[in-house]
C-alpha positions as CSV (number, residue, x, y, z in Angstrom):
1,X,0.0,0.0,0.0
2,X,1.6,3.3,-1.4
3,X,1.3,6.4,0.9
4,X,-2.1,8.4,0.0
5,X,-1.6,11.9,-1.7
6,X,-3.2,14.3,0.7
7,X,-4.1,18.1,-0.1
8,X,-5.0,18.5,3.4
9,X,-8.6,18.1,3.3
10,X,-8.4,14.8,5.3
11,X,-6.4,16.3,8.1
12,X,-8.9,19.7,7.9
13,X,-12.1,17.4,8.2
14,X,-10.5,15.3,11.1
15,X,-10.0,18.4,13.1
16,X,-13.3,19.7,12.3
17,X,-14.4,16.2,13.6
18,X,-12.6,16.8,17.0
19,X,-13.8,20.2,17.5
20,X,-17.3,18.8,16.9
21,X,-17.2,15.7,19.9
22,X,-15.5,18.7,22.1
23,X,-18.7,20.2,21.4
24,X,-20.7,17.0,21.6
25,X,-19.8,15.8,25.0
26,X,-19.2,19.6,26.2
27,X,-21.0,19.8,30.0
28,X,-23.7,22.6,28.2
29,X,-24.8,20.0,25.7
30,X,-24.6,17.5,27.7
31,X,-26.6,19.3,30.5
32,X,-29.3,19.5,27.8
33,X,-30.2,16.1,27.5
34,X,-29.5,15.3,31.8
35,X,-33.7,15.3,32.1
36,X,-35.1,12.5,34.2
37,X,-36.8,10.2,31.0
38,X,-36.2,7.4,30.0
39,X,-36.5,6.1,26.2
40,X,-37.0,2.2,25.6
41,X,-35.8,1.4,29.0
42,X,-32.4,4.1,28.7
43,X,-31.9,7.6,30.3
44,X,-31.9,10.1,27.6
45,X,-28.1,11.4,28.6
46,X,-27.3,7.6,27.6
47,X,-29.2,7.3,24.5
48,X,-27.6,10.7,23.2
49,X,-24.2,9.7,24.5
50,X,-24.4,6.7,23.0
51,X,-25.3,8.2,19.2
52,X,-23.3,11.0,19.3
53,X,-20.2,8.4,19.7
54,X,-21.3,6.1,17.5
55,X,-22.1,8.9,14.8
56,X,-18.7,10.3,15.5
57,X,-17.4,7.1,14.7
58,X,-19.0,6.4,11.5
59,X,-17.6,10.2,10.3
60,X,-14.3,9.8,11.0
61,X,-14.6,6.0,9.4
62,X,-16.1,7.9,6.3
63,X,-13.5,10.6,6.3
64,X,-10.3,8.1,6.8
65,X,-11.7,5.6,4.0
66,X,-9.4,5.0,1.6
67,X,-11.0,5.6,-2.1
């Protein structure tokens, strides 16, 4: 496997990615879904951990693919 010719754009969308879950799992958004319900058996703060993660996941797996 030869080295991948980058014009930055990976490394740009990664850090845009970052700055995102910073966001994500800061304590005001966070504090946002800390409310006392509970969705098919989960606490909301879960649940929305839970996706955020595994959406993070799935955008840096898009960004990182190789074409």
């Amino acid at each position: 496997m030869g080295r991948r010719v980058d014009d930055g754009r990976t490394r740009a969308r990664l850090v845009a990615l970052a700055v995102a879950a910073f966001a994500l799992f800061g304590y005001p958004l966070l504090r946002v879904f800390d409310r006392e319900v509970i969705v098919l058996g989960v606490p909301l703060v879960w649940l929305y951990v839970f996706a955020a993660w595994g959406l993070l996941i799935a955008l840096v797996a898009l960004v990182v693919r190789e074409r």
